[in-house]
TORFINU-449964 format. One record per residue (C-alpha): x, y negated, z negated; residue in three letters. Coordinates in steps of 0.5 Angstrom, whole numbers, plus 500, padded with zeros to 3 digits. Example, Ala and Ser with C-alpha at 12.3 -4.5 7.8 and 13.67 -1.06 7.14 Angstrom:
# residues 2
525509484ALA 527502486SER 
//
This chain:
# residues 475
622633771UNK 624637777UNK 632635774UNK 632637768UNK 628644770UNK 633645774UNK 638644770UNK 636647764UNK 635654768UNK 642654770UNK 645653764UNK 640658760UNK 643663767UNK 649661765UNK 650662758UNK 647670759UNK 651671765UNK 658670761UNK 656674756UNK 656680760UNK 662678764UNK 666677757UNK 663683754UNK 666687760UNK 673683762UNK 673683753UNK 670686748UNK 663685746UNK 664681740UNK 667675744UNK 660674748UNK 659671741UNK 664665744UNK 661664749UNK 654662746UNK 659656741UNK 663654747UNK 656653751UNK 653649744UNK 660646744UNK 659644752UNK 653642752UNK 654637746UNK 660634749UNK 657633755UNK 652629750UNK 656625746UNK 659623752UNK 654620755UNK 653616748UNK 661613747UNK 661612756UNK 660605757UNK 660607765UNK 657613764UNK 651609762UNK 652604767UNK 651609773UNK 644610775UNK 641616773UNK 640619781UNK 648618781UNK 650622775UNK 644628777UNK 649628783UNK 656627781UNK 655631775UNK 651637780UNK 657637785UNK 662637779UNK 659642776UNK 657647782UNK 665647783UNK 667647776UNK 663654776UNK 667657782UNK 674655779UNK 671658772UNK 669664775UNK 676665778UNK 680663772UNK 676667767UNK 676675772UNK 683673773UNK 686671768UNK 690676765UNK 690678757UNK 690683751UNK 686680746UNK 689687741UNK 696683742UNK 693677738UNK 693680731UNK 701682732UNK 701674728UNK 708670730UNK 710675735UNK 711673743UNK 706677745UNK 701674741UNK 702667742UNK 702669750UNK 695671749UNK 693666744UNK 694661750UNK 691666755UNK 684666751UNK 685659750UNK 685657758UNK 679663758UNK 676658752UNK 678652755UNK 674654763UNK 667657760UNK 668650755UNK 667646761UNK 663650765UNK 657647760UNK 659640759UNK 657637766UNK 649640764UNK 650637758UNK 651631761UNK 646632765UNK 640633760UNK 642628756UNK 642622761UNK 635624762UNK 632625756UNK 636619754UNK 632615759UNK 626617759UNK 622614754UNK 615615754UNK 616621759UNK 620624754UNK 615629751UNK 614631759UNK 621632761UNK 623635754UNK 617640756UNK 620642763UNK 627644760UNK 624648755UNK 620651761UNK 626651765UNK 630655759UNK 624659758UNK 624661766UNK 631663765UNK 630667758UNK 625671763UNK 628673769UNK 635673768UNK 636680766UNK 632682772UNK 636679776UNK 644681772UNK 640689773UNK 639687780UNK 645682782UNK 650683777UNK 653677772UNK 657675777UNK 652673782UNK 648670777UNK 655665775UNK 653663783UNK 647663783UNK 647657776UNK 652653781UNK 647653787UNK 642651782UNK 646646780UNK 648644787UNK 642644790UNK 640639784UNK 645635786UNK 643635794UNK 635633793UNK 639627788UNK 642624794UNK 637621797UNK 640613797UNK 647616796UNK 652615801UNK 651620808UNK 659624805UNK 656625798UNK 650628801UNK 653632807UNK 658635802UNK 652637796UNK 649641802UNK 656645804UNK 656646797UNK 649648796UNK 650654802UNK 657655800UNK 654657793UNK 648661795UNK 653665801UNK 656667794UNK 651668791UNK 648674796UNK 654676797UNK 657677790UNK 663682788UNK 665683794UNK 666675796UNK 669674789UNK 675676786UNK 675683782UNK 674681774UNK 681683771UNK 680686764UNK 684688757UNK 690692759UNK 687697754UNK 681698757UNK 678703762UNK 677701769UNK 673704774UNK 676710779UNK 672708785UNK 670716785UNK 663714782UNK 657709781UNK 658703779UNK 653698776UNK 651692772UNK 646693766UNK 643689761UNK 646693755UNK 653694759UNK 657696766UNK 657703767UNK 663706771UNK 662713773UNK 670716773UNK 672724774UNK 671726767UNK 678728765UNK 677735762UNK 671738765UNK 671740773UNK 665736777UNK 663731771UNK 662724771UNK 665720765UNK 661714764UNK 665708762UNK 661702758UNK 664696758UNK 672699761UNK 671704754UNK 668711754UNK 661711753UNK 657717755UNK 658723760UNK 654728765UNK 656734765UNK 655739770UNK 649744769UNK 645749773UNK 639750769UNK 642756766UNK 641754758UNK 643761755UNK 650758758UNK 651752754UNK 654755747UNK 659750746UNK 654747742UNK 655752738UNK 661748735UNK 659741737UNK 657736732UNK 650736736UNK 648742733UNK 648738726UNK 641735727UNK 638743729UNK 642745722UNK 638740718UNK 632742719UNK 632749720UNK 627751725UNK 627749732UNK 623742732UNK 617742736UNK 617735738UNK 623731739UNK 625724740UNK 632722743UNK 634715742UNK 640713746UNK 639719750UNK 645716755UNK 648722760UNK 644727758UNK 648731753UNK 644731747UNK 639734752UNK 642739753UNK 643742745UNK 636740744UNK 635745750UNK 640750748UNK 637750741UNK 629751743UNK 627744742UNK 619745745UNK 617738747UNK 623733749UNK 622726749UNK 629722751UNK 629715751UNK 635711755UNK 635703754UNK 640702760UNK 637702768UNK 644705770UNK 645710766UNK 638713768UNK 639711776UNK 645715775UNK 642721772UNK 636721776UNK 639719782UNK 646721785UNK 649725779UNK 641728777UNK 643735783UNK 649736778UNK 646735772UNK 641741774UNK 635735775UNK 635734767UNK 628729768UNK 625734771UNK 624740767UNK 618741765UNK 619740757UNK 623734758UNK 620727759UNK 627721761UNK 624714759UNK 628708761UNK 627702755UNK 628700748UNK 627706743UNK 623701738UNK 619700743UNK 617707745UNK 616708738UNK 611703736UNK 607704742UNK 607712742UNK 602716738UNK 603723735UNK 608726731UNK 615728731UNK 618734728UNK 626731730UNK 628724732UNK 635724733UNK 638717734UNK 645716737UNK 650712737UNK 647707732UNK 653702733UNK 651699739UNK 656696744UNK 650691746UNK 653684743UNK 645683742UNK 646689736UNK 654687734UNK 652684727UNK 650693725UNK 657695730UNK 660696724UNK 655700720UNK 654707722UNK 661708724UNK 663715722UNK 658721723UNK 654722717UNK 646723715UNK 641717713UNK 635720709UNK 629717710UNK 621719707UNK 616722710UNK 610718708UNK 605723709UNK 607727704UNK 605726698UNK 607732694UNK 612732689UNK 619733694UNK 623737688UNK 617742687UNK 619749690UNK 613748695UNK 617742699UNK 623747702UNK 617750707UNK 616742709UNK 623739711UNK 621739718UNK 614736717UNK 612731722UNK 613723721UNK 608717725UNK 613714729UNK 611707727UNK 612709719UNK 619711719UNK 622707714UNK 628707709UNK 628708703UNK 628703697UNK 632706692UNK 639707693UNK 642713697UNK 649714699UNK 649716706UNK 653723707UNK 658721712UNK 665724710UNK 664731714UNK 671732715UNK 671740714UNK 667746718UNK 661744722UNK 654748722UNK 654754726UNK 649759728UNK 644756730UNK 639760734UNK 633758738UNK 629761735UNK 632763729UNK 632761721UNK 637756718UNK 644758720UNK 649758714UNK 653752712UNK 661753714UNK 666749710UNK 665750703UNK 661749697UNK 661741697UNK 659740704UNK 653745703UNK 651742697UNK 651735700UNK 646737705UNK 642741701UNK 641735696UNK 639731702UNK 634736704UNK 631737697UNK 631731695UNK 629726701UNK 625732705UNK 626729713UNK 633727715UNK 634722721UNK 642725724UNK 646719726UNK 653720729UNK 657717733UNK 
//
């Protein structure tokens, strides 16, 4: 029973890990490739138990043991093939060029070693769930507690170690499965799955700094090394020199820009590039400046500061990745004129629908940003929302008719947090807002006039008129 927890734990450990180091050294999508060639591997490793005449032969102590040697070392050289391997996957789509069929190869050689770092666990598994008989239903129950203990732990520990320690960790796992496996193999067998069991947790506490440095697409950003760098579990944050603005911090997600904090010295009056910022379209919707105020995303801190600068009263900011929030709480929180700690912002790290689902009150703006998450777990909606626009959404506590008169002295009403919704009948988000942007908006004023022509302003005055609030979404 202990085996086949063991195992399952590192396999579930596994399967995460690469996700993260895929997503990073690739792009996002690719973390789906990596979960089928975890299937494929596993199920290979499965039918092969089946078909081999000699893999059924062998005692099941030996195939712990072999297989837990193997797979430990098939996890290092993995590791290396996958950081170091060299690749541009947008070269691919350039068909029956050279350069596309050199990095076919290459993304084949990365298919080929995460394939294989899953198939000695399918082996594994599969012998002794094949021969356990009556005990079948108690070992398939210490693999599910094994998978479900690494479904558990492992974002805490990729937060805490990185993905790359987590691969490590998997291999000593597997090792030191393979050494307790060892009682009545040969004293070689067993004294070289203890090397490799102490050689993998080394490894495994010492991380990056042991193992080679992951070599990512030559079209993404790498970090600077004048900056925090950190593994989340949404995506690495890399803290680069922003490239336009003295002293601030570009935050790269994954190698592609992501966020930024920006220097601030607590003076809001100066912070009128928000005057022209896509940023001032939310406040220019609904008119007044908002009481209370939800950010979901609210990452390095910019929108913020236009939620200040805009006289919003009550800000509640609500970041999903730790290391986006230890940065601008942290190291950068001095620079960024301690965000946190102004008295009408409260920073939270978590899950935006948690937050809402476990608030009360109500909210007069709830600005959802970047709703095309780079997280891979959010990849089937990455495509949705790609262009700025605004999706309307009712106010369920209004009951009155909203094309009556009385509804304009409404538009910024509050919505229960737990009953926002979309609305049933079809409505064309606005997106294509390519000409003027809303200026003027003062912190304390009415609502500024519309720049751009009548077609621009028109679409924002049916939005209001017909669908009350408005939740902003851009990019």
């Amino acid at each position: 029973m202990w085996a086949i927890f063991a195992v399952s734990l590192a396999g579930l450990l596994l399967e995460v890990a690469y996700t993260r180091v895929v997503s990073y050294k690739l792009w996002y999508y690719y973390t789906y490739l990596v979960i089928g060639l975890a299937l494929l591997g596993l199920g290979s490793g499965a039918t092969a138990v089946v078909l081999s005449r000699r893999l059924r032969a062998t005692s099941t102590r030996s195939v712990v043991s072999l297989f837990g040697i193997v797979g430990a070392v098939g996890l290092v050289l993995g590791y290396g093939i996958v950081a170091l391997m060299p690749i541009d996957t947008v070269a691919l789509w350039d068909y029956g060029s050279k350069a596309s069929l050199k990095n076919f190869a290459a993304l084949s050689v990365i298919c080929l070693a995460l394939f294989l770092s899953f198939l000695p666990i399918g082996v594994i598994v599969s012998t002794l769930l094949g021969r356990a008989r009556s005990e079948v239903n108690r070992l398939y129950f210490a693999d599910l507690i094994g998978a479900g203990l690494g479904c558990l732990v492992v974002v805490a520990l990729i937060s805490r170690m990185g993905p790359p320690s987590v691969v490590m960790g998997s291999a000593a796992i597997l090792a030191g499965t393979a050494l307790a496996s060892t009682r009545t193999t040969p004293g070689a067998i067993r004294t070289a799955a203890a090397v490799l069991t102490i050689g993998m947790l080394v490894l495994t506490v010492l991380g990056e700094s042991a193992l080679p440095e992951i070599r990512t697409e030559s079209s993404k950003i790498t970090a600077d090394g004048t900056g925090l760098s950190g593994w989340g579990p949404v995506f690495r944050v890399d803290a680069n020199e922003h490239p336009t603005v003295p002293g601030g911090k570009a935050l790269i997600h994954d190698g592609t820009w992501g966020s930024a904090i920006y220097p601030f010295d607590g003076d809001v009056d100066s912070l009128t590039r928000f005057d022209d910022d896509p940023r001032s379209w939310p406040f220019a919707t609904i008119g007044n400046p908002p009481g209370r105020q939800l950010i979901i995303g609210s990452a390095g801190g910019n929108e913020i500061l236009a939620s200040l600068y805009f006289g919003t009263e009550d800000i509640e900011a609500v970041e999903l990745n730790p290391v986006t929030v230890d940065a601008l709480t942290g190291r950068y929180a001095e620079m960024s004129g301690n965000l946190a700690e102004i008295d009408n912002v409260t920073l939270t790290q978590g899950d935006g629908r948690s937050y809402l689902a476990r608030s009360d009150g109500e909210f007069d703006l709830v600005w959802f940003v970047a709703p095309d998450s780079y997280a891979a777990n959010n990849a089937a909606s990455a495509g949705a929302f790609v262009l700025s626009g605004e999706l309307p959404v009712h106010n369920r506590h209004d009951h009155r008719d909203p094309r009556t008169p009385e509804r304009g002295r409404d538009l910024g009403g509050p919505v229960r947090r737990s009953r926002l919704r979309v609305p049933a009948e079809p409505y064309r988000p606005l997106r294509r807002h390519r000409a003027g942007r809303p200026r003027g908006v003062g912190r304390g004023g009415s609502h500024p006039p519309h720049h751009g022509g009548g077609v621009r302003r028109s679409l924002h005055q049916r939005a209001l008129d017909d669908r009350g609030l408005t939740v902003t979404l851009h990019r």
